[in-house]
C-alpha positions as CSV (number, residue, x, y, z in Angstrom):
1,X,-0.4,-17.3,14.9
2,X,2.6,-19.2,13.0
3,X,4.2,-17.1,9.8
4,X,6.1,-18.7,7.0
5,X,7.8,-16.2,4.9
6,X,9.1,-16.3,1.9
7,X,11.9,-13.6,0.9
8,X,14.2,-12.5,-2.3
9,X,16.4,-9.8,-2.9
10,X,17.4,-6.5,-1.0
11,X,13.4,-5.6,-0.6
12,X,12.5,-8.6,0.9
13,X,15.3,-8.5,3.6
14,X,14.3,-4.7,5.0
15,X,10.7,-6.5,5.2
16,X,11.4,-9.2,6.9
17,X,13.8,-7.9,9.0
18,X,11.2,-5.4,10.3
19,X,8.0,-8.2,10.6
20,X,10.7,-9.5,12.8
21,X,10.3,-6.9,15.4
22,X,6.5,-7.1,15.7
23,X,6.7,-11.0,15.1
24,X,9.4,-12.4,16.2
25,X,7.8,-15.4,18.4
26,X,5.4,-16.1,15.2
27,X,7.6,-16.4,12.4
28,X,8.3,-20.8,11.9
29,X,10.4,-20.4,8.8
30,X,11.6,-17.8,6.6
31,X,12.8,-19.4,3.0
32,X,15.5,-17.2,0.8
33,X,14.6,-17.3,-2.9
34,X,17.6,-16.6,-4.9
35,X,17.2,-13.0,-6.4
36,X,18.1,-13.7,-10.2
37,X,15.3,-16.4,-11.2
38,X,13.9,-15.7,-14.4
39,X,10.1,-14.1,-14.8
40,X,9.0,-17.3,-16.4
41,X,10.1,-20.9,-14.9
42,X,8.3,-23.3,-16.1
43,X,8.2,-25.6,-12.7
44,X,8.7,-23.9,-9.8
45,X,8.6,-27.1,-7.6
46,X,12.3,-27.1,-7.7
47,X,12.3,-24.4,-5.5
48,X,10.3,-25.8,-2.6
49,X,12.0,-25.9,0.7
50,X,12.4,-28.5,2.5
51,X,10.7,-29.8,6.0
52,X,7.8,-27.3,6.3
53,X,6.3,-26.6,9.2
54,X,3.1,-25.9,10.0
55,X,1.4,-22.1,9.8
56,X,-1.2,-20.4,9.5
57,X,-0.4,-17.6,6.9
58,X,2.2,-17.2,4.7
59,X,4.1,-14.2,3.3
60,X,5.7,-13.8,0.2
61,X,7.7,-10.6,-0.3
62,X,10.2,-9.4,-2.8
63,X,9.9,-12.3,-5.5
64,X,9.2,-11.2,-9.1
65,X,7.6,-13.5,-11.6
66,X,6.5,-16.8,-11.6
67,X,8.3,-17.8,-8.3
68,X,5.5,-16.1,-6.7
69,X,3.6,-19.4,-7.3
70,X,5.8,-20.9,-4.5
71,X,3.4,-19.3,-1.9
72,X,0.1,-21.3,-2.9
73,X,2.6,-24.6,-2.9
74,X,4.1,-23.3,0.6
75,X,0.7,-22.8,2.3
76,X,-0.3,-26.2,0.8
77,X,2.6,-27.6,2.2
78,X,2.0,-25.9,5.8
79,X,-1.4,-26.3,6.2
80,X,-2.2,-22.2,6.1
81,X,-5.1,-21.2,4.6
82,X,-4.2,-17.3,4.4
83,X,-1.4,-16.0,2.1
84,X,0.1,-11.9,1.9
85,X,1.3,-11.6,-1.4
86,X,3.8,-8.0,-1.4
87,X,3.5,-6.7,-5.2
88,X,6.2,-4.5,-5.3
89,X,7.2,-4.5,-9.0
90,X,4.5,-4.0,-11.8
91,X,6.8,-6.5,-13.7
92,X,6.8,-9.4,-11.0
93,X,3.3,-9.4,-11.2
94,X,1.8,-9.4,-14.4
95,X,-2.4,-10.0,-13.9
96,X,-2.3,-12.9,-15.8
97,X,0.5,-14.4,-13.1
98,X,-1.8,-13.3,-10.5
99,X,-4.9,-15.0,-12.0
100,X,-2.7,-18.2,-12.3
101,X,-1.8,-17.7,-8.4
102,X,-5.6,-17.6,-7.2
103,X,-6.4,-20.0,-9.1
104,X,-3.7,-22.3,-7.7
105,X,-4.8,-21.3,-4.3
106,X,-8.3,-22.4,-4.1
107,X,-9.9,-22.7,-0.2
108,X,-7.3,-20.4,0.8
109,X,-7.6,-16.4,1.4
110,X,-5.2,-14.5,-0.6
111,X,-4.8,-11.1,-0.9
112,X,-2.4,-9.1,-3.1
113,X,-0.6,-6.3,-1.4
114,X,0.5,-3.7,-4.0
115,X,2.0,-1.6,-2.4
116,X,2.6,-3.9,1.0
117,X,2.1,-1.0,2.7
118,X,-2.0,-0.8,1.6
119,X,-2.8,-3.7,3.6
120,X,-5.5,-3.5,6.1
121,X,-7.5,-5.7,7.7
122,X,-10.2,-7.8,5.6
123,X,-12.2,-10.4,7.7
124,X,-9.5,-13.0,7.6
125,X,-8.3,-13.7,11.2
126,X,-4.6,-14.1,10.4
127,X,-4.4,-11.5,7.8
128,X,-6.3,-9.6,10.5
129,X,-4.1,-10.3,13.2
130,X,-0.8,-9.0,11.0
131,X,-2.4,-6.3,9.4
132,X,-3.3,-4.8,12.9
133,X,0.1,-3.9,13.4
134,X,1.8,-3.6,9.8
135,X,0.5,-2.4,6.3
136,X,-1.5,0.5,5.8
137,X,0.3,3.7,8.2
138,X,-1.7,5.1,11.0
139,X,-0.6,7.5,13.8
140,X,-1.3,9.6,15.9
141,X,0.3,13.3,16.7
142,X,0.7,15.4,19.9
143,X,1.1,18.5,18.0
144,X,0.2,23.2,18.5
145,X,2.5,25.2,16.4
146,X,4.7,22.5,16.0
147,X,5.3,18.3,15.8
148,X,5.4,17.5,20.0
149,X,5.2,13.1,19.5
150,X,4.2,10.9,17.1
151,X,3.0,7.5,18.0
152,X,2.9,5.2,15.4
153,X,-0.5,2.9,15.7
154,X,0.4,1.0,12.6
155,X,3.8,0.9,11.0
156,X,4.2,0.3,7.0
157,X,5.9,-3.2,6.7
158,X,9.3,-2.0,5.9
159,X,9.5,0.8,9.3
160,X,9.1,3.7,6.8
161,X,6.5,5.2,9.3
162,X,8.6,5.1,12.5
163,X,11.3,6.6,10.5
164,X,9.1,9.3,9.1
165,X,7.3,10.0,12.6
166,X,11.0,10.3,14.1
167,X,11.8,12.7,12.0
168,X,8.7,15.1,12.3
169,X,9.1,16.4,15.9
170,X,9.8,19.7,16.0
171,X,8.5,20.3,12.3
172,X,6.7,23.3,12.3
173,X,2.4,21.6,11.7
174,X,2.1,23.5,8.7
175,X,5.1,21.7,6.8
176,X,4.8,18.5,8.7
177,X,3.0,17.0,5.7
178,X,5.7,17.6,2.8
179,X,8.4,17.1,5.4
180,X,6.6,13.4,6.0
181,X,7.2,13.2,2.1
182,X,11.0,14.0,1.9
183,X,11.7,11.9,4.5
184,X,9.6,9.0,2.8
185,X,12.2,9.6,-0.3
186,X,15.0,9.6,2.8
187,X,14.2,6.2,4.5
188,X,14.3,5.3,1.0
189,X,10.7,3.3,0.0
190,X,12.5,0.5,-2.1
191,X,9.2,-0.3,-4.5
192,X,9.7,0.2,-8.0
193,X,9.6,3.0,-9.8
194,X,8.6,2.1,-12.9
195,X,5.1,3.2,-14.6
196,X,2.5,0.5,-13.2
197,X,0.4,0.7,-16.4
198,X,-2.6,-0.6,-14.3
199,X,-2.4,1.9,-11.8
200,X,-1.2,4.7,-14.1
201,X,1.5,5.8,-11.3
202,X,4.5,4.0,-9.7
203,X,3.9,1.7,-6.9
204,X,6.4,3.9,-4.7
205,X,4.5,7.3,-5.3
206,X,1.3,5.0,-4.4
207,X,2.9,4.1,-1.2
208,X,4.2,7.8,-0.4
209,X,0.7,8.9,-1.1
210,X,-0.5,6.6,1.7
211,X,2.6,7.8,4.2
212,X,1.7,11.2,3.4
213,X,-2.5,10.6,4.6
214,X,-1.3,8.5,7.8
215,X,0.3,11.9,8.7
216,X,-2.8,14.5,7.2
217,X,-5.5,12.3,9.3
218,X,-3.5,12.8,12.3
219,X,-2.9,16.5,12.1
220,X,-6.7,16.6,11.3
221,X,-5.8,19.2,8.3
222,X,-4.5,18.5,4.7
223,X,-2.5,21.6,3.6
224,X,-2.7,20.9,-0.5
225,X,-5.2,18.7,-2.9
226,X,-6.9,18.2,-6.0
227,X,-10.5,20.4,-5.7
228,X,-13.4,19.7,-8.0
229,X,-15.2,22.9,-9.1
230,X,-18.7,21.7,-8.5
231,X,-20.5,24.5,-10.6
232,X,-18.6,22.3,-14.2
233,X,-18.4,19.0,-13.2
234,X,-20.6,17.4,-15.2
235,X,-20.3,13.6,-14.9
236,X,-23.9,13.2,-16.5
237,X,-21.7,14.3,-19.5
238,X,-21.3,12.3,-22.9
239,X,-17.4,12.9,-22.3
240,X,-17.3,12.5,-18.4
241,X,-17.8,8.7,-17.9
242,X,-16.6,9.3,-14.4
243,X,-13.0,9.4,-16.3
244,X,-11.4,11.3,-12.4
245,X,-12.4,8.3,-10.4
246,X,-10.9,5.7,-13.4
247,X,-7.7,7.6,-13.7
248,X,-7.1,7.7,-9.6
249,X,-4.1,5.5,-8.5
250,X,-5.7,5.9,-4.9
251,X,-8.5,4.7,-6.1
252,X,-7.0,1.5,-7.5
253,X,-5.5,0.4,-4.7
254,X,-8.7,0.6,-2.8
255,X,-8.8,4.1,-0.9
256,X,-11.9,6.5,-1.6
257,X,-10.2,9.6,-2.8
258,X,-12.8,10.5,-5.5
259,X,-16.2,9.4,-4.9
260,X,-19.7,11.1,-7.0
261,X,-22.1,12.7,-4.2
262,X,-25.2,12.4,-4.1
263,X,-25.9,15.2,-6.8
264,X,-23.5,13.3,-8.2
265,X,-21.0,15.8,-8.7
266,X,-17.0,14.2,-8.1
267,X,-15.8,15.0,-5.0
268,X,-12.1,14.8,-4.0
269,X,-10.6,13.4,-0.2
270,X,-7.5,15.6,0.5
271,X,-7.1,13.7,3.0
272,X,-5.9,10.5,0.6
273,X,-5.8,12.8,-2.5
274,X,-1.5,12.0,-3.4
275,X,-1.8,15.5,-6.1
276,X,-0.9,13.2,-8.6
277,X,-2.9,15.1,-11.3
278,X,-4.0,12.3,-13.0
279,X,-7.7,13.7,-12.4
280,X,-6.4,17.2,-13.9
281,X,-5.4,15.6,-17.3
282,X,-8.5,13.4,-17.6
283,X,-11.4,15.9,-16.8
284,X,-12.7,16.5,-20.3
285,X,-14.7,19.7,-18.7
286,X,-11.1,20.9,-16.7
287,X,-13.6,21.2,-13.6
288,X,-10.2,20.1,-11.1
289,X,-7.2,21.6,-10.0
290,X,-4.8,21.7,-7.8
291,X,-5.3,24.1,-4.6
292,X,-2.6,25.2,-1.5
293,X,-4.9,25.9,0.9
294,X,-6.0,24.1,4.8
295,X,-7.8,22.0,4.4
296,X,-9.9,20.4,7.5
297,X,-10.4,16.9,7.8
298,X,-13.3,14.7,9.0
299,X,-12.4,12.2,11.8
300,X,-11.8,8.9,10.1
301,X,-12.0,5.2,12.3
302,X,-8.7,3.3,11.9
């Protein structure tokens, strides 16, 4: 597989410097945007590099605004038919700007990573092929009273998981979890935090959320989520709507943290649940809330 990758700013050098590790021999060109283009260029041609090569997918990460339109032109120009789109900044991706990109990349597969660290793999072979080893965290942990290893099965683009599983052995089981989530703040996640109006949340908590399940599913055990009480919920309900699985941020990024049962009641994963509670303030019966507690998890296929 050939990479072309397109970079900007301070985020998109941690990136790339990290698909580097994994993909060293892959990547055929790697184009710096400069960081302080304006959201709305009217021709972004003028930006094109020069002499592409050929690939087979290309990755844009850290541009904001219409310079993102570069990666349909860039896999035009080398032939790939797969494009990675990182979204990292609710502002450097508007949806109209993102309709405007599929729509300029017709024939191709495109997929729009938001946070980059959500990607998994689709049923595209060169999206496939990159998100087996980087996008959404998985490992496993060697663990009895306390963290003995961590092996890191999938790493988040920017290393935040090999940080994170660094810094858990010797963490006593029972506070691995919120220690996975200070040292997520540590590493520091460089997404934006500013409110993503479409997710209701900021694109880092979003990608702390997912940190903080890669390391739940391997203990086996959550140790604090968002409960439905089953006896109110009510989602047949005039004011229900199903207004807990709308108001997820989980949930709009693709993960099944609130699903509606077969009695079709709510019902909450704390295995992906990020204790946001978003779900708490939109309830219109006040059926969730927040419970401490362990909470054992079913075995989940990476």
């Amino acid at each position: 597989m050939n990479i072309y990758i397109l970079t900007s700013g301070k985020y998109g050098s941690r990136i790339v410097n990290h698909i580097a590790k994994s993909f060293s021999s892959s990547i055929v060109g790697i184009h710096e945007v400069p960081e302080d283009l304006p959201e709305f260029i009217e021709d972004v041609t003028g930006y094109m590099p020069d002499n592409l090569p050929e690939a087979d997918l290309v990755i844009a990460v850290g541009l904001n605004g219409d310079i993102n339109l570069l990666a349909s032109l860039v896999a035009e120009g080398t032939g790939a038919k797969s494009i990675i789109i990182s979204v990292h900044d609710p502002k450097g991706m508007p949806p109209g700007l993102m309709q405007e990109i599929k729509d300029s990349a017709m024939g191709k597969v495109i997929v729009f990573a938001k946070p980059f660290c959500i990607l998994t793999p689709m049923g595209d072979p060169f999206i496939d092929e990159f998100a087996g080893k980087l996008g959404k965290p998985v490992m496993e942990i060697e663990f009895d009273d306390f963290v003995k290893s961590v092996t890191v099965i999938r790493d988040a683009p920017c290393g935040c998981t090999s940080f994170i599983a660094e810094e858990l052995v010797g963490t006593p089981v029972e506070e691995a979890e919120h220690v996975a989530d200070i040292k997520f703040h540590n590493y520091p996640c460089q997404a934006s935090m500013s409110l993503d109006r479409n997710l209701g949340d900021t694109i880092l908590h979003v990608a702390g959320y997912l940190s903080k399940e890669a390391v739940r599913r391997a203990l086996g055990f959550s140790m604090k989520s968002a409960v439905v009480d089953l006896e109110t919920c009510n989602t047949e309900g005039e004011e229900c709507d199903h207004l807990c699985v709308d108001s997820c941020p989980q949930v709009k990024v693709g993960v099944d943290t609130i699903l509606i049962n077969e009695d079709n009641k709510a019902v909450i994963d704390p295995a992906s649940c990020g204790c946001c509670e978003q779900c708490l303030d939109e309830c219109p019966y006040g059926s969730i809330e927040i419970v401490k507690q362990k909470f054992d998890l079913k075995k989940k296929e990476v």
